[in-house]
N, C-alpha and C positions, 0 to 999 in steps of 0.2 A: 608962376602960373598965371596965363591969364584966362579973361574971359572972351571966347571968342565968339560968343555966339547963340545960339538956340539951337540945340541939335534937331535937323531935319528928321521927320519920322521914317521908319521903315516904308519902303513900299514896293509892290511887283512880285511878292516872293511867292517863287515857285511852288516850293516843299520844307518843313520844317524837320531838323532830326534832331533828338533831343529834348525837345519839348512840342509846348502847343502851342501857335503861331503867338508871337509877342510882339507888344508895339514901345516905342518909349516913351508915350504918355502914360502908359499902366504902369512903368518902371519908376515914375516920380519917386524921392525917397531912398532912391537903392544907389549907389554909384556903378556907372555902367561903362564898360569897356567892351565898344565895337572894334573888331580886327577883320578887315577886308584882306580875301586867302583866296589861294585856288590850290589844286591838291599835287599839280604839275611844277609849282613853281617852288625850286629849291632855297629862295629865300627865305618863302611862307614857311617851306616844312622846318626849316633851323629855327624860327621863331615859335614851334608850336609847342618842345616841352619847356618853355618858360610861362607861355598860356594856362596848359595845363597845371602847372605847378603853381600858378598865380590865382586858378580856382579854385585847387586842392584847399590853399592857406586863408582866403579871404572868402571864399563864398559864405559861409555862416556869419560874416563878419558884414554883409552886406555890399557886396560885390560880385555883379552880374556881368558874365563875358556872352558876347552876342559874335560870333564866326558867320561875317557875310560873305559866302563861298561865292565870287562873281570871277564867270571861266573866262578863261584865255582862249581856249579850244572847245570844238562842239562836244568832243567826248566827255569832258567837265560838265555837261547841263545834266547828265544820267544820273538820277538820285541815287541809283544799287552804286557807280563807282563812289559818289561821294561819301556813303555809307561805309561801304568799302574802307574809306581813306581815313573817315571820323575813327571807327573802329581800330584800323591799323596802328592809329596815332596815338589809340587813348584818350579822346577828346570825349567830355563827359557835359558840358558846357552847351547850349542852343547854337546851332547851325542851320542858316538860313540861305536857301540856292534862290539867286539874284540873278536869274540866269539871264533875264532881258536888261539887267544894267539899270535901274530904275531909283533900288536905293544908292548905288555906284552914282548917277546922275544927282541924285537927290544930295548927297554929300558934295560934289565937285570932285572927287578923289579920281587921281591921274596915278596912284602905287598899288603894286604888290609886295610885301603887306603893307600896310598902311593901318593904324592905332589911335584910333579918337576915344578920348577920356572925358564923360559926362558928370558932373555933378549931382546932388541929390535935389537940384533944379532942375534941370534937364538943359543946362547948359556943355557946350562944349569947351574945355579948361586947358587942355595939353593935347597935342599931336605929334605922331611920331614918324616917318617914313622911309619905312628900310630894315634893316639887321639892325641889332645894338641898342646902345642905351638900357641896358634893361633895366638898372639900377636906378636913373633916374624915371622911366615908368612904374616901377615898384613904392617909388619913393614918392610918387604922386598918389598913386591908390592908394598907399598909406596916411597921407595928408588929409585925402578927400574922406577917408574912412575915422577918421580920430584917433591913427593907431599911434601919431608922433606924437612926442614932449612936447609938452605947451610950448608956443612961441615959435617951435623951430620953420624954419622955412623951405617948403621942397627944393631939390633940385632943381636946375636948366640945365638944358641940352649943349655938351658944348663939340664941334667943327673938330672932326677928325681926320685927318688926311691921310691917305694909304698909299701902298705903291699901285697903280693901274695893272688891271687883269681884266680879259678882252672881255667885252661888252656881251650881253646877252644876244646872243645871233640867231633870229627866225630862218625857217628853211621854206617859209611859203611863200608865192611871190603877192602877196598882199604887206609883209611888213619886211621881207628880204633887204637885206642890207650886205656890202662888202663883199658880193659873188664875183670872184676873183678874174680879175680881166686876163686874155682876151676874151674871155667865152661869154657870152649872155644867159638870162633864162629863156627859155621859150614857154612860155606861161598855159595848163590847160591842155597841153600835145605830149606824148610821147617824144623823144628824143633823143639822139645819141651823143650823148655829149665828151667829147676826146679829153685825153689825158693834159692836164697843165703841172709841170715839173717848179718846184720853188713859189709855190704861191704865199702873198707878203703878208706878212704878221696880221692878226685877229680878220683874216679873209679864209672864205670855203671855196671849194669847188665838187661838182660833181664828175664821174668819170662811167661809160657805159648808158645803158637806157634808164633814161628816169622820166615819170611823168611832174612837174612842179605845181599842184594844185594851189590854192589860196592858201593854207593853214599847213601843208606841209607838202614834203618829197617821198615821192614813195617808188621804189625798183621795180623796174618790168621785168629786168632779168639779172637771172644768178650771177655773181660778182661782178656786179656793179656796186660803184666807194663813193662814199661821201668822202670829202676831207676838208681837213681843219689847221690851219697854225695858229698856234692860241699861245698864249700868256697868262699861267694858272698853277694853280696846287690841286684843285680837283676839275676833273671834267664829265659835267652831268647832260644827258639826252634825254629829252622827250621822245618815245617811242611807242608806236602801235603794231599790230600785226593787221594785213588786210587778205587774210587767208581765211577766218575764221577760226584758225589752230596758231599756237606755237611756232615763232618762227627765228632763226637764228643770224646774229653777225659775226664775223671773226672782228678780231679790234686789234690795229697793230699801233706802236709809237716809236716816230724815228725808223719804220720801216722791220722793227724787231717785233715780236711777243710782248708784253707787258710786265712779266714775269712780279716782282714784288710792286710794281707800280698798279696792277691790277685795282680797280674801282672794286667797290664791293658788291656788284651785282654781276661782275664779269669770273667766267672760271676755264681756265686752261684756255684764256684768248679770246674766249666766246661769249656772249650776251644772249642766252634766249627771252624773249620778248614774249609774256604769258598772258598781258594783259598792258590797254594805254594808260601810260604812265610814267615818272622821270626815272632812269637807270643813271647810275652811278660809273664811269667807263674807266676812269684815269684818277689815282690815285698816288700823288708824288710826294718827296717829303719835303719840297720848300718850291717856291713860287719860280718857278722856270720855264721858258717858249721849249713848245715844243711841234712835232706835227702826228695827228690822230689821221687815222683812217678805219673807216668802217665799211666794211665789206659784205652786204649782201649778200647769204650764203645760197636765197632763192629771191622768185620774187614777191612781191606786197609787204618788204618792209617800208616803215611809215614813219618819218624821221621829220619831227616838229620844230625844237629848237634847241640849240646847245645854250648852257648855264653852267657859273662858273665859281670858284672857291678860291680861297687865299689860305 
């Protein structure tokens, strides 16, 4: 464990849920575990019942989690969705919307999520960035809390190597990566973008009218496809509806049904879209390329970014 530092205070925050605005100067004393989240990002959400689970067992032990919700998307800055998501999750813990990036800034933090472990000085002692480790983050709060045998020494983090699964892909042309050649974006316009057959591993294409705003893609008209050839076990969508109502996709893989491969928010093919937020699309049983397409059933679907599983 080292020492790295003085943790920078809170600052900018929008809305507090959870509690009443908290600083970590008033925290002196307590050992405190900041986790920077957002409610879209399917990393954040697989690292949340170990959060929860880590307040359940040490909070009376002197162990404060601080959830800096700092969005990816503007729908992320709306306190009712975050509410929404705290709720959903179970998060019992202070949650703090950072929605100008201030204590994001204040920290230097460039992750979703991302785990700074403070001491009962208000030092920062361990950081984590990503999925995982959760034993050795446990095995810190335990250390920092007095819960180990005398002597013994926390964990360190050690370098895990995986097999590669395609990269986190935006659909707005502000962070757009890998839009499958020939075709460009036309960034800001309506546009009819044509069909491309075989496009190459962890690259999208669009097919039909899409408009490609900043932060996402969203259909002008009925069946118009996103598509995707990925490298994955699961395949998760940021999705909005810009109708005001309920709006649906059909979802095919390999040009079929999904049939058992089915996501868990998808059913008999389809994805209705009730609210912005990540959907779950493709559910396979071991890490395989495949090709997704999603098929606007009308128009103002709103299609952020794809995220990915193993």
């Amino acid at each position: 464990m080292m020492n790295i530092g003085n943790a920078p205070e809170l600052a900018g925050i929008a809305d507090w849920i959870n509690s009443q605005p908290l600083t970590l100067a008033s925290l002196r004393g307590k050992v405190v575990l900041v986790d920077f989240w957002t409610y879209s990002c399917i990393n954040c959400v697989r690292t949340l019942p170990h959060l929860t689970k880590w307040d359940e067992t040490y909070r009376d032990k002197g162990l404060v989690i601080i959830g800096i919700h700092t969005p990816e998307f503007a729908f992320e800055m709306d306190l009712k969705n975050v509410q929404n998501a705290v709720k959903q999750h179970n998060i019992h813990y202070s949650v703090a919307l950072d929605n100008a990036f201030k204590t994001w800034l204040n920290f230097k933090n460039r992750y979703w999520p991302a785990h700074y472990l403070i001491d009962r000085e208000g030092k920062v002692v361990y950081t984590h960035f990503g999925e995982g480790n959760y034993d050795i983050t446990e095995s810190n709060i335990r250390y920092l809390l007095g819960l180990t045998p005398k002597g013994e020494i926390p964990l360190e983090a050690k370098e895990i190597t995986t097999d590669p699964i395609t990269p986190e892909t935006y659909l707005g042309s502000e962070r757009a990566e890998r839009f499958a050649p020939p075709s460009v974006i036309i960034p800001e316009h309506p546009f009819d973008y044509p069909n491309i057959d075989n496009i190459t591993l962890n690259s999208w294409s669009l097919e039909g009218k899409w408009i490609v705003e900043k932060q996402r893609s969203v259909s002008k008209q009925a069946h118009a496809k996103l598509k995707l050839h990925f490298n994955a076990k699961k395949v998760f969508l940021v999705l909005g509806s810009g109708t005001g109502q309920p709006i649906s996709a059909k979802i095919t893989l390999n040009g079929q049904g999904l049939g058992k491969n089915s996501g868990a928010d998808v059913k008999n093919d389809e994805v209705t879209i009730t609210k912005d937020t990540l959907y779950e699309l493709v559910s396979l049983s071991s890490l395989e390329e495949g090709y997704l397409e999603v098929h606007a059933l009308e128009p103002g679907l709103q299609a952020y970014a794809f995220t990915f599983g193993r």
